[in-house]
N, C-alpha and C positions, 0 to 999 in steps of 0.2 A: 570567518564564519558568515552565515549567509541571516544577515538581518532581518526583521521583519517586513522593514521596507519593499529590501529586495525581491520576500519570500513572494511580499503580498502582488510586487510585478509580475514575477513568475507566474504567480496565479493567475493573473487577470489575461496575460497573452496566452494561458493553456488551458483556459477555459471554455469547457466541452458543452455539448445537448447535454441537459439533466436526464441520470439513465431512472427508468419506469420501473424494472425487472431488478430480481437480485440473483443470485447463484451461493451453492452451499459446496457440496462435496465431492468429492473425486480422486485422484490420486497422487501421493504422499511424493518427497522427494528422491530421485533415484540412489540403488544402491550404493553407489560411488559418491554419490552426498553424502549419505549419510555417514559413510566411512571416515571422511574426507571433516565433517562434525566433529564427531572424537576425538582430534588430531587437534584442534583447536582449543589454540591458551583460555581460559576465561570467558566463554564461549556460556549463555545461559540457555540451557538444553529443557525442553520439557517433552512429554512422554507423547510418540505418535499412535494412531489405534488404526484397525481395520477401516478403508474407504469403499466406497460405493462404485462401480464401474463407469467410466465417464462415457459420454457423445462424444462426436466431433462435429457437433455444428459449429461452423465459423460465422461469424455475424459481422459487421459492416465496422469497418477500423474507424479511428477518427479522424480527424479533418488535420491533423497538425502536417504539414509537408518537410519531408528530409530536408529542404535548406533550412526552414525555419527551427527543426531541432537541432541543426548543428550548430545556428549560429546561437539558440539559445547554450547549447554546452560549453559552445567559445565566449560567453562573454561571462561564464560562469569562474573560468579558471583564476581570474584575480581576484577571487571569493576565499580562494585558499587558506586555512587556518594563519591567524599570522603567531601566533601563542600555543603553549602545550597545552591548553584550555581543554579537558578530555569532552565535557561537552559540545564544545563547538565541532572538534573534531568530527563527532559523532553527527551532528546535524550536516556535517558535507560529506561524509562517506553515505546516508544516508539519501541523499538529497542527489549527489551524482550518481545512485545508482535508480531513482526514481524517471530522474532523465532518462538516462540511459533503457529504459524501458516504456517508455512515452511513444505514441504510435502504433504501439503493439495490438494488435485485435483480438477482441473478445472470444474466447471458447470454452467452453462448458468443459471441464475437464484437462485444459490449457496449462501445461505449467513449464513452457520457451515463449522467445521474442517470435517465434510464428503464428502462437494462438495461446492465451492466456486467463483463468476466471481470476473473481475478485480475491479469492484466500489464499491461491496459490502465487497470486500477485504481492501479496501483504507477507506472505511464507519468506516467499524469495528476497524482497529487499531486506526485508531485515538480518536475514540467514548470510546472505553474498555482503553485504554493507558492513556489519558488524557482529554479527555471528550469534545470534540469537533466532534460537533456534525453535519455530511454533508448529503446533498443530495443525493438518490438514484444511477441517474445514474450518467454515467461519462462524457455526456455534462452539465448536471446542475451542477455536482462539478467546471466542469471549469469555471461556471459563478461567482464563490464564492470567496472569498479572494482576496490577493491582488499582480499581476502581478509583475513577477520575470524575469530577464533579465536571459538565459542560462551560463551567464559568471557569474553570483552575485549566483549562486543556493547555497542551505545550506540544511544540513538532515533536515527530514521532510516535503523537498516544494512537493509540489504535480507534475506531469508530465504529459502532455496529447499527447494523439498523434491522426494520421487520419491513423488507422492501415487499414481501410475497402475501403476506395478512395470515402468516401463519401462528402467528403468538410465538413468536421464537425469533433468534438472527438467525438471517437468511441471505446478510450482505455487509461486507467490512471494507474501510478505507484507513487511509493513513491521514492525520492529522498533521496540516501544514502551518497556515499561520493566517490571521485575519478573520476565520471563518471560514475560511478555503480547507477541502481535502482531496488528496488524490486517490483513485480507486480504479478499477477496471468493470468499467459500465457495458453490460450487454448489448445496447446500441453507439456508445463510444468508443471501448476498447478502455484502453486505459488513459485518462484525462482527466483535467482536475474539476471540480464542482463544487458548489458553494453550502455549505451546513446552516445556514440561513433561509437557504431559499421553503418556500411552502410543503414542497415536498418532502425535503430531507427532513425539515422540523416536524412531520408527523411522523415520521417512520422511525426517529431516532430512537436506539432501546439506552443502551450505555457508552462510556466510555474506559479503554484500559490503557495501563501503563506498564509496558515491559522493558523499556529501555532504562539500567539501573540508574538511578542519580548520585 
């Protein structure tokens, strides 16, 4: 299992520009997803609605370079569960597939390692990792699971914020450890950023919990 320790290193070498902007809606995962959902044991599914037609603006990736994510991948592998501990499992299936999508740049509408927004990014790890399966955008993820106090948070909760000043979420991340979360930032791309910092701590609306315990 990948400790706090660890988590809180990971953090600090994949940490991005603080992103300004947030991102909502666009579209859902393709049909052969979804198919491909169904077919999955134990799989916790919740209901997708009509989205909104996306852009394709591409916006500037972040700064992490291909050696430097490989060689974070490679020194992740002695991470490996050492026990059937289904938690911990679930934090490295999790956790390798956040990697594995690290670098990726930001798109409105985004939902491949060529261009990706913040919900379709939160969609996908959880969905590919461990099969839980969320809503398009990032107000309807916040309707989902189940409310998490800032002080109780644990890897995996979901985070939403009101990054656009609209009274609403309008931007969601994945909760790592420390104060650290990873998210896909409209000037980042997808990189990690701190729930501390001035910004996040005004914009923050809630927290959710969809990974079952």
């Amino acid at each position: 299992m990948l400790k706090n320790g660890n988590l809180l290193f990971l953090s600090l070498i994949l940490l991005g520009i603080t992103m300004i902007t947030g991102c909502s809606a666009t579209r859902e995962l393709t049909d052969n997803d979804s198919e491909l959902s169904l077919k999955m044991k134990g799989a916790n599914v919740y209901k997708n609605s009509n989205e909104l037609v996306a852009t394709s603006t591409l916006v500037k990736k972040s700064t992490i370079s291909k050696s430097s994510l490989e060689s974070i991948s490679s020194s992740l592998i002695g991470y490996t569960p050492s026990s059937n501990n289904k938690s911990e499992m679930i934090s490295d299936e999790v956790m390798f597939k956040v990697i594995e999508y690290l670098n990726t740049p930001y798109l409105w509408g985004g939902t491949s390692k060529r261009g990706i927004d913040c919900s379709a990014f939160v969609q996908t790890v959880m969905y590919q990792s461990i099969g839980v399966m969320l809503p398009r955008t990032s107000y309807e993820q916040s309707n989902v699971g189940v409310d998490v106090l800032r002080s109780e948070l644990k890897f995996g909760d979901l985070l939403f914020f009101d990054t656009m000043n609209k009274g609403r979420t309008t931007h969601v991340g994945i909760y790592l450890s420390d104060g650290y979360f990873v998210h896909s930032g409209s000037s980042t791309g997808v990189a990690v950023a701190s729930l501390d910092s001035d910004f996040y701590t005004r914009v923050f609306l809630k927290a959710k919990r969809v990974i079952s315990e």
